[in-house]
N, C-alpha and C positions, 0 to 999 in steps of 0.2 A: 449644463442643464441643472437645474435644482432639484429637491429633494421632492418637492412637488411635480415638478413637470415628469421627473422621474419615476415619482410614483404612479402617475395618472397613462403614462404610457406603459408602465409593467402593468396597470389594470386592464387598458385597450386590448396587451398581447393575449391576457387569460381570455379575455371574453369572446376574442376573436376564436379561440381553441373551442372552446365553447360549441360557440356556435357552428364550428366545423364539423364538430363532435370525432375531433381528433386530438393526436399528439400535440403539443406546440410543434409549431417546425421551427426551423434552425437559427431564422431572423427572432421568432418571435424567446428563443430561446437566449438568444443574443440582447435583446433587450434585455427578460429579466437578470443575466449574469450582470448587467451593467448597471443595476440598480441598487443604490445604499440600503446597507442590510436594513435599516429601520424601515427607508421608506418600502421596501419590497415587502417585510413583513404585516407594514399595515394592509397595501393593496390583498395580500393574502387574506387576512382575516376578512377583508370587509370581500372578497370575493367567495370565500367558502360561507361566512356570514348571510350572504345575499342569495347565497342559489344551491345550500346545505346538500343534498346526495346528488347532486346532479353537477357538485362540482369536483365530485370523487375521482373520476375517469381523469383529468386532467392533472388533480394535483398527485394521483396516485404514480403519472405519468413523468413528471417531477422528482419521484426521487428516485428512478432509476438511473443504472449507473452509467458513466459517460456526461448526463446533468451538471451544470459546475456545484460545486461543494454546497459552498453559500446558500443557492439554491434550491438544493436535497433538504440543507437541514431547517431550509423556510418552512419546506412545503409538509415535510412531517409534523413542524408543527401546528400547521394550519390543519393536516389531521388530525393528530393527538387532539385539537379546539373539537373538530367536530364529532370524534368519539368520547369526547367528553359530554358532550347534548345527546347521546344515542344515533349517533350518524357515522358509521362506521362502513370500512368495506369489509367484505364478505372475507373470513379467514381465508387466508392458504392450504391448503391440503398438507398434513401431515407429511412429512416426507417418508418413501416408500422406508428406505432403512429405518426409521421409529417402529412400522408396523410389523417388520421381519425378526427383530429384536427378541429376548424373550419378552414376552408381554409383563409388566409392570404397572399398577394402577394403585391411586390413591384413593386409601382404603378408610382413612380418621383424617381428621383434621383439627385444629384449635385455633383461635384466633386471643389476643388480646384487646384491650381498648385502646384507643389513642390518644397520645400524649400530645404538649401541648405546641414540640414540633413535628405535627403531621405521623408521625412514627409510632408503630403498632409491631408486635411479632407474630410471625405465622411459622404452626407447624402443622407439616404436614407428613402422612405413614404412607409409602410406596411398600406395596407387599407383590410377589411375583405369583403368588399360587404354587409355590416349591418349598415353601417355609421360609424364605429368604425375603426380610423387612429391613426398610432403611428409615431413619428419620431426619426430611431436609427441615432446617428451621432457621429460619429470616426476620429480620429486622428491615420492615417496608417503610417508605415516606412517599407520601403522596407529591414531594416538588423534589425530590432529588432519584428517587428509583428503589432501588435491592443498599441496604447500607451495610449487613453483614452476615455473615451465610457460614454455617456450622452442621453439625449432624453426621451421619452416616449410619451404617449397618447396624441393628439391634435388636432386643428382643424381646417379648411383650413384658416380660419381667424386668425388665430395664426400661422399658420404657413409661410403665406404669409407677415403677419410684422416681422417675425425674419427674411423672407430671404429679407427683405428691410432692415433692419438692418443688416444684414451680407455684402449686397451688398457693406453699406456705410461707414463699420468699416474693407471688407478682405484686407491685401495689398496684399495677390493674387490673381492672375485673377481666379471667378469663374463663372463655368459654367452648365447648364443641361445637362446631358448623358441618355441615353438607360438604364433605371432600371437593364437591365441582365446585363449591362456589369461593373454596380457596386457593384453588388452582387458577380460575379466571383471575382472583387477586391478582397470584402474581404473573400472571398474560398481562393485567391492565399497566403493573407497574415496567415489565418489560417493553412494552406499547413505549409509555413515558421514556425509559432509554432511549428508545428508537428517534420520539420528536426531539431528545434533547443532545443528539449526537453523543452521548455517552456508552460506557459499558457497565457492567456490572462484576462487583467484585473477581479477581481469577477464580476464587474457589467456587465460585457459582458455576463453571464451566460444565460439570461432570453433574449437575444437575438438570441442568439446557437439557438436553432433549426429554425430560418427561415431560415440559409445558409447553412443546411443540404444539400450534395451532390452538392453543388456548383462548376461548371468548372472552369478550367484555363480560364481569360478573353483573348479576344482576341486582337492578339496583334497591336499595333497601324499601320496603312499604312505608310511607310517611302520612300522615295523618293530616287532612288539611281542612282548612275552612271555620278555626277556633282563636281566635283572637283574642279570648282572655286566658287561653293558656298559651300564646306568643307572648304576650304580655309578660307573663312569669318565665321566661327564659334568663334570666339574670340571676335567677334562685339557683339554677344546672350549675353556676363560677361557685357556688358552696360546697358542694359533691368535692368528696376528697379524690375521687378520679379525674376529675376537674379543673383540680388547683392551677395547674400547669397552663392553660389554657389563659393567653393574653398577646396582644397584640408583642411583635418584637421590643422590647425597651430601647433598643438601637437606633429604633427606626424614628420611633417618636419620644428621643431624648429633648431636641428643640421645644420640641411640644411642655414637655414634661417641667422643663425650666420657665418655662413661660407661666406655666397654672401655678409653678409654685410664688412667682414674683407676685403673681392677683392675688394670692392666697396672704401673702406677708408682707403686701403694699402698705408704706401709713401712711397714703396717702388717707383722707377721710372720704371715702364712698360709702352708698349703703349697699347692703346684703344685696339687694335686688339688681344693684349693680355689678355686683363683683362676679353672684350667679350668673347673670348673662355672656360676662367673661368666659366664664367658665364652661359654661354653654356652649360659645362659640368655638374654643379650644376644641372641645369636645368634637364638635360636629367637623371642625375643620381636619383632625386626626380621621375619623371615620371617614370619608369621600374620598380623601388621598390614598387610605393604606388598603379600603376595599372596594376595589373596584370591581369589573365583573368576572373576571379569573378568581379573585383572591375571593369573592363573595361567595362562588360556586363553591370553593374547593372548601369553604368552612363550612357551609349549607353540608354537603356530604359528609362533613365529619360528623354535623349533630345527626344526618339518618344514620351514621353507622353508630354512632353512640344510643341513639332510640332503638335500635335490634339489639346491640349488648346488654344494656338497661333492661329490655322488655326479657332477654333469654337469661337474667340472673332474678328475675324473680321480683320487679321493680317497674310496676306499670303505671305510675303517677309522675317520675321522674320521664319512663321512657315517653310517656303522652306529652311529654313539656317539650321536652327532644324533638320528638318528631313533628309536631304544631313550629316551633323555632326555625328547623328548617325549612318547611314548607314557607316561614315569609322570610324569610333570609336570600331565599331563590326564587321568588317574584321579583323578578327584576321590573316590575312597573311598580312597584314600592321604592320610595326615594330612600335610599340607604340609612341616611343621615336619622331617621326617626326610627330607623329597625333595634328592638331593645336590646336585642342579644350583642346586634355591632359594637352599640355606645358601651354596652357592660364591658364588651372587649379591649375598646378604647380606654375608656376610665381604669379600669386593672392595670392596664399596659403603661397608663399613664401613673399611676401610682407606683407601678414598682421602676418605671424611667427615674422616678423622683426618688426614690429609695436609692439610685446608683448614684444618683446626681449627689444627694446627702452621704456620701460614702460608709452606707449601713451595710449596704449588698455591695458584690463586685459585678462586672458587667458578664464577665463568664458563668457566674454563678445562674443566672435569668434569663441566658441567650437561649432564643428561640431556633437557634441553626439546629437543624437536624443530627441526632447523633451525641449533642450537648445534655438534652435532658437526661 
């Protein structure tokens, strides 16, 4: 069977679930195990894609255990896709022992900005109401999960000189947030664990149960319907919290060798032509590196960067931010002409060309999480 016909029949077995308005059963489970993980993963998206909460029951039904592997870990992330649009299942219930516990709640919070791979820190203050304060504090990535976990017991006098030492050593802008909506943080990035079969750090273990049943946080207010301040999204790559922010050099190294041979061609063309090269480069890096995962997930960077901006006192930068996002994630806008993509493309492609000229090294620029 091919990759197609195999895909087309793992679609058949969901729909048929579907429409049962049950489990798969055991044929239909049989099929999907027998399906190449690519093609099963597309049938996946384009089935939770085509029929969003109402295909929860089934693929929820999926990762249960007994499920084969492959499977499980399709179909989380065919979730994780759809609580990334707000289509989510309903949390689980706290487990009774969290509630029995001495009671624990987080009482501060702080958030950083985001770097230019995906990666921000979060602190957060568990206080019990007996005097007894701890501080978890995280290094989060939106494509990899929890990257590194530190903290424990402390005391408001301790805790008030490190965040004056943090003040004077972050280069990102930090900020105080609303304790729930740093804990849904990191619910959202544990969620992501879960679609990506991974775990999180060990030391994060003894953290685990304060963000039992943790929500999706809520998503940032984004400003929409302004097109000459989508326009100025290219100004935001200026912002020294910013800098960072450029497509992988890795990715579009090819790319990057290629602009610089139109660049220092003698062959005799004119300007107009060389532009158009250049152009096309351009456009050709943007469609391949963003597509609609990678557009989403950058869209959401600039809302959270537009609430950082706007809570440090910076309401003409945060209204660029949040207008940028707002057409970054209209996906009935053709990528290719969105300003903020091409900005990201031409950076990414300028410093690929910086390795390539052996100015920078390639570790120096990598965009891998953990690296900045």
């Amino acid at each position: 069977m091919t990759g197609v016909d195999a895909g087309a029949a793992a679609r058949a077995a969901l729909d048929g679930a579907l429409a049962r308005a049950s489990r798969p059963d055991a044929a239909a489970l049989a099929v999907l195990a027998a399906t190449p993980a690519a093609a099963l993963d597309r049938a996946l998206r384009a089935f939770a894609g085509d029929h969003g909460a109402a295909a929860l029951p089934v693929l929820t039904a999926l990762t249960a255990d007994g499920v084969d592997r492959e499977v499980r870990r399709a179909a989380r992330r065919a979730l994780y896709r759809l609580a990334q649009r707000g289509v989510a299942a309903p949390a689980a219930p706290a487990p009774r022992a969290v509630v029995e516990r001495r009671v624990e709640r987080a009482t501060r919070a702080w958030f950083s900005g985001i770097d230019g791979t995906g990666s921000r820190a979060v602190w957060i203050l568990f206080e019990d109401g007996w005097g007894g304060a701890a501080l978890c504090s995280l290094i989060v990535n939106d494509t990899v999960g929890i990257v590194d976990v530190a903290g424990g017991e402390t005391s408001r006098k301790r805790l008030e000189h490190e965040l004056a030492a943090l003040r004077a050593s972050q280069k990102l802008p930090w900020i105080e947030v609303e304790p729930a909506r740093a804990v849904a943080l990191v619910g959202e990035v544990l969620a992501l664990h879960r679609a990506l079969g991974t775990s999180p750090p060990a030391r994060f273990a003894a953290w685990e149960p304060r963000f039992a049943g943790a929500g999706a946080p809520p998503s940032p207010a984004v400003a929409v319907g302004d097109p000459a301040l989508a326009e100025r999204a290219p100004e935001l790559l200026d912002l020294p919290e910013l800098a960072g922010w450029f497509l992988d050099p890795e990715a579009v190294q090819a790319d990057a060798v290629d602009l610089l041979e139109a660049r220092e061609s003698r062959l005799v063309v004119s300007d107009q032509v060389k532009a158009e090269r250049e152009e096309a480069i351009v456009a050709r890096v943007v469609e391949r590196e963003l597509g609609p995962e990678a557009r989403r997930r950058w869209a959401r960077r600039l809302a959270e960067m537009a609430f950082v901006l706007a809570r440090t006192g910076r309401p003409e930068p945060a209204a660029i931010a949040g207008a940028a996002s707002a057409a970054l994630g209209d996906e009935a806008r053709l990528v290719r002409h969105d300003p903020f993509a091409r900005a990201l493309a031409r950076r990414g492609l300028d410093v690929a060309g910086e390795v390539a000229m052996g100015r920078v090294t390639a570790a120096e620029v990598s965009r891998r999480p953990g690296s900045a």
